[in-house]
C-alpha positions, -999 to 999 in steps of 0.1 A, spaced: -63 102 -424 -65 140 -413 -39 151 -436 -32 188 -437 -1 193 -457 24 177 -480 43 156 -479 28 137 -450 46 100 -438 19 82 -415 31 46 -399 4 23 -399 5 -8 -377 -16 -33 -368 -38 -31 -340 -53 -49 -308 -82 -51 -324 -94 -59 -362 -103 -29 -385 -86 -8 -359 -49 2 -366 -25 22 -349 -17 54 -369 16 73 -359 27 106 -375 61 110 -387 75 139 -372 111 130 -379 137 148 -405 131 149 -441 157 131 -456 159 91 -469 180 82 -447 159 93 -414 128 82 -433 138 50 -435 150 45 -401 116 56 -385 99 30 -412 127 -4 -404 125 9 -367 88 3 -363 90 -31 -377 79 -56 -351 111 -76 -337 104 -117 -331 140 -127 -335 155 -148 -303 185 -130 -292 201 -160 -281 238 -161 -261 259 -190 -245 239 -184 -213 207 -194 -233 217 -214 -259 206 -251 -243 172 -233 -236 162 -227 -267 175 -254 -281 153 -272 -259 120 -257 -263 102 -274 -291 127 -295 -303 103 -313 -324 94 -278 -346 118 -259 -367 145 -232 -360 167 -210 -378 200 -190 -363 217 -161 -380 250 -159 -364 269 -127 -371 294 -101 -360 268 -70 -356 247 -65 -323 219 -49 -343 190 -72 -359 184 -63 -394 151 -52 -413 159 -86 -434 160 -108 -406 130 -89 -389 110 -96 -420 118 -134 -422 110 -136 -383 77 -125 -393 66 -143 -424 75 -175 -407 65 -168 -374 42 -194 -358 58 -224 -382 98 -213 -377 115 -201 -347 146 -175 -356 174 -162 -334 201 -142 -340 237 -153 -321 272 -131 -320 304 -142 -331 313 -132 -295 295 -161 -282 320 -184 -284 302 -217 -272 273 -213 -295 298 -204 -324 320 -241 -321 288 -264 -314 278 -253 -349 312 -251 -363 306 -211 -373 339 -198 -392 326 -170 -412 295 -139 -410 271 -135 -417 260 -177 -414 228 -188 -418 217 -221 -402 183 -242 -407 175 -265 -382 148 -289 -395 137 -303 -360 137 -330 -346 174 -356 -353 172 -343 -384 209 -324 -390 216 -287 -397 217 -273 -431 238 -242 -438 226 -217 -463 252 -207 -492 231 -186 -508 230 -146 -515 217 -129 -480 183 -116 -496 146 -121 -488 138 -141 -515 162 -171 -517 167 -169 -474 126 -177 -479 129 -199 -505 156 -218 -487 132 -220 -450 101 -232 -472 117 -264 -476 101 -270 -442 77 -246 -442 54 -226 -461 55 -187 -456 24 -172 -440 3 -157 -467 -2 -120 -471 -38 -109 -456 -64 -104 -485 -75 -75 -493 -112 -61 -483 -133 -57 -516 -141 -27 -522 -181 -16 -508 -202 -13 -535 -228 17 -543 -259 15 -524 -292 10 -539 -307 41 -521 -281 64 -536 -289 56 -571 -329 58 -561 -322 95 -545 -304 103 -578 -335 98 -598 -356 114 -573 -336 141 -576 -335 141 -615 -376 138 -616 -381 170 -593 -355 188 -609 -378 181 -644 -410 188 -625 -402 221 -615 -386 235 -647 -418 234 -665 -435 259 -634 -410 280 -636 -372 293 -659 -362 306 -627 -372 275 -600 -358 254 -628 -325 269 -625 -320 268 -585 -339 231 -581 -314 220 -613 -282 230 -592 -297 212 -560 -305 184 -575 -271 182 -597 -253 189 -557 -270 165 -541 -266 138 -565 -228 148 -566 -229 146 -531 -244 110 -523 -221 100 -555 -190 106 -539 -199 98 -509 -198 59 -514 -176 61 -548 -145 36 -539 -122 58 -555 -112 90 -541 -112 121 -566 -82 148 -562 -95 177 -539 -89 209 -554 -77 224 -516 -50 199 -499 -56 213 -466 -96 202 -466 -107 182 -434 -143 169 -434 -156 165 -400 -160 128 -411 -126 122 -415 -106 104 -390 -87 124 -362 -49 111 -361 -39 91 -336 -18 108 -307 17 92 -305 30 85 -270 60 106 -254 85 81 -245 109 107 -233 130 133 -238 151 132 -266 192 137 -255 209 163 -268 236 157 -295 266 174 -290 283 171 -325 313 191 -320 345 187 -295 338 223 -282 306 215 -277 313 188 -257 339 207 -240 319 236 -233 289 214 -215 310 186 -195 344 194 -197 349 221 -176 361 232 -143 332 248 -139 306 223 -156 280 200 -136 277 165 -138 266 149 -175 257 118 -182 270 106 -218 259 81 -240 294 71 -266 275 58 -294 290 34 -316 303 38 -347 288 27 -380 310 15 -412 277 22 -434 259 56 -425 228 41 -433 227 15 -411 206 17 -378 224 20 -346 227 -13 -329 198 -23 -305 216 -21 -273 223 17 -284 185 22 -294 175 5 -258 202 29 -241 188 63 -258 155 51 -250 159 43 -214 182 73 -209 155 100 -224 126 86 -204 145 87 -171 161 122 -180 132 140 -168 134 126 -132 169 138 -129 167 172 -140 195 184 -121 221 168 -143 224 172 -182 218 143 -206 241 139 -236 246 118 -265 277 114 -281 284 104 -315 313 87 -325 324 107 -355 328 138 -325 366 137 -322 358 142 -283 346 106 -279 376 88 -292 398 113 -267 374 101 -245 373 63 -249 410 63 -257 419 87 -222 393 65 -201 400 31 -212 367 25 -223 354 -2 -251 363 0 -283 346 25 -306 322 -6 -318 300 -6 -287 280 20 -270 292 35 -237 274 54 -208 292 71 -174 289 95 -157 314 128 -158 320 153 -129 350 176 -145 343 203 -116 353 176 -87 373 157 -115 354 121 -112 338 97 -140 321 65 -134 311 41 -160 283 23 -167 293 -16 -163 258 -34 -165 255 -56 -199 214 -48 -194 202 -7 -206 167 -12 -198 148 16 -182 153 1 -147 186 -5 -149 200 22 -164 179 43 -137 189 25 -103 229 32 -120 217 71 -118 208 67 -85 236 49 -71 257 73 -87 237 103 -71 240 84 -33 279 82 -41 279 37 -42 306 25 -58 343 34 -70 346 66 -85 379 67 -110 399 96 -112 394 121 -145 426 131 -162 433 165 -157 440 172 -194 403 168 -206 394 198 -181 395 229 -196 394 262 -178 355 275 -171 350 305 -194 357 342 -178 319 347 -180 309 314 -163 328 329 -132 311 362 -127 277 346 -120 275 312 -104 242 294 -106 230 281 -70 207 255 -67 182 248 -40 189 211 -23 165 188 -31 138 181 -6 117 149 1 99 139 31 95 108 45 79 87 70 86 60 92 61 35 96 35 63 88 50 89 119 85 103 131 99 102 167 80 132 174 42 131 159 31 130 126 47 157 112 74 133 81 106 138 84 127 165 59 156 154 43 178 173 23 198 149 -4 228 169 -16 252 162 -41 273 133 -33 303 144 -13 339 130 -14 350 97 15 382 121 28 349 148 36 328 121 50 356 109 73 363 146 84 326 151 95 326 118 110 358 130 135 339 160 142 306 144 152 326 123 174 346 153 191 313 164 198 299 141 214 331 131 238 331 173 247 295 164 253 302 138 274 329 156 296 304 184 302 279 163 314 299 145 340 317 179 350 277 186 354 271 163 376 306 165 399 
């Protein structure tokens, strides 16, 4: 497994292809609770997330095979769920609906969460579970339609080969040979014979002995398995001055905050449309390197000034926009979707200046610090070249076009006045021209 020091966490999952898995190195904190949200992260997700919109269409497909709906106040899926999702996979289709979805909630007469509802098939009728919410009884309770899929068996282990155990003797019978020739041969062909045998021993044993060195690494051992960067990872800014001192000034450039929401049990995972956001926001950071990237967390006293100055969501859902304390802007993200695309075409209309831009209360601005105004950092314009249908007006040379940081409608109105006044004095000087 290429393990080099201790402790060492490695994620196994299943590959493409049998007797191949994927191997991830944990490279996460080491504490339990960060442990065990890299493990129930990585935990393959076939539950339905099911709303009003799509209710009928499940419903629908197969209606002859069995379902089963979770319907509950959280937006995140839990590891429980996850694990019923796969153990029935194939035999019983799960989803998971919100309380918010108020259609799906009174057809099935939902009053109380966490519910969990069976659905046999067919015209046969629901059946609501009233047991404990645990592994065990929730499986017992879908086997009465449908068996579990069993656990995969486990390989035998590879016995000795018949070549090893013939080599041994070999090795035995020379080593006896060659005492009686010579004390000192018999010493030196003894220890060869005793390595060797060692050797091919544990080379096909089927249990591992304890290496004396933890850091050995046989060149027959298997390399680790590179993980994929998805991204950057956002910066947490865990304090109110820390917040203040990267967004909130008169001085500061434009940040893009993700308000996470806020968890009743520390331990719990952040919900998945939080997870999608951080995601989506960390692998599109790097194409916008102009503006910062921030995450938010919600026991920062600056995200509840936030949400409560801005009128934002409650403290239960996450929350991205965009700040501009030094023009004294914000603009929220209103999409329900944070996939990668998404949240990136929102960047970029916010970088063209689309939309409504609301006003930012000048109490969250704080003055830019003395030494922030001694030395202000300028920044080259961006530069990209483009091409219509393959030339410009003039030959193939592409056009230059320097994109700038959006600028205010009252400025864009003023520079459209002044293009025109130009071109009416142009005007009047060509027909004075031609007089």
């Amino acid at each position: 497994m290429g393990v080099q020091g201790f402790p060492t966490l490695k994620i196994i999952k299943p590959g493409k292809k049998a007797g191949k898995p994927v191997v991830e190195d944990y490279q996460g904190q080491r504490t339990a609770k960060a442990i065990v949200d890299a493990v129930v992260d990585k935990i393959p997700n076939h539950v339905n997330r099911v709303a009003d919109e799509t209710l009928d269409e499940w419903l629908a497909t197969g209606n002859d095979t069995a379902k089963a709906v979770l319907f509950s106040d959280k937006g995140t899926t839990s590891a429980l769920v996850k694990a019923l999702a796969i153990d029935f996979l194939g035999s019983i289709s799960i989803a998971q609906i919100r309380d918010k979805d108020t259609k799906a909630v009174e057809l099935f007469g939902i009053s109380s969460y966490p519910t969990f509802v069976l659905l046999p098939g067919g015209d046969k009728e629901a059946v609501v579970y009233d047991g404990e919410m645990k592994k065990e009884p929730m499986s017992a309770f879908l086997a009465q339609v449908a068996p579990p899929n069993p656990d995969p068996a486990l390989a035998a282990p590879k016995a000795a080969k018949k070549s090893s155990i013939k080599n041994t003797k070999k090795a035995s019978k020379d080593s006896s040979s060659f005492s009686s020739a010579s004390a000192f041969h018999s010493s030196a062909d003894a220890s060869s014979a005793k390595a060797t045998a060692a050797a091919e021993t544990l080379e096909e044993a089927s249990n591992p002995t304890e290496s004396p060195n933890p850091n050995v690494v046989s060149e027959d051992d298997p390399k680790p398995v590179p993980v994929p960067n998805i991204g950057r990872t956002l910066q947490l800014l865990e304090t109110e001055e820390q917040l203040q001192q990267a967004c909130l000034t008169s001085k500061s450039h434009i940040c893009i905050l993700t308000l996470l929401p806020a968890k009743s049990d520390p331990a719990a995972p952040l919900s998945e449309d939080a997870q999608t956001a951080l995601k989506s926001l960390g692998e599109i950071s790097a194409k916008h390197k102009r503006w910062s990237f921030f995450t938010l967390p919600a026991s920062n006293p600056g995200a509840s000034a936030l949400r409560t100055s801005l009128t934002l969501m409650a403290d239960s859902e996450v929350e991205v926009l965009a700040i501009s304390a030094r023009k004294a802007w914000y603009k929220r993200y209103a999409r329900t979707s944070f996939t990668r695309d998404a949240v990136d075409d929102w960047v970029d209309s916010v970088k063209m200046g689309e939309g409504k831009k609301e006003t930012l209360p000048e109490s969250l601005v704080m003055p830019a610090p003395a030494a922030a105004t001694t030395a202000e950092v300028t920044e080259e314009p961006e530069v990209r070249e483009i091409k219509l249908d393959g030339k410009n007006m003039k030959g193939d040379e592409p056009f230059k076009v320097e994109f700038m940081e959006e600028i205010s409608d009252e400025e864009v109105e003023r520079l459209m006045r002044e293009a025109e006044e130009g071109a009416r004095a142009r005007e009047g000087g060509n027909a004075h021209d031609e007089l």
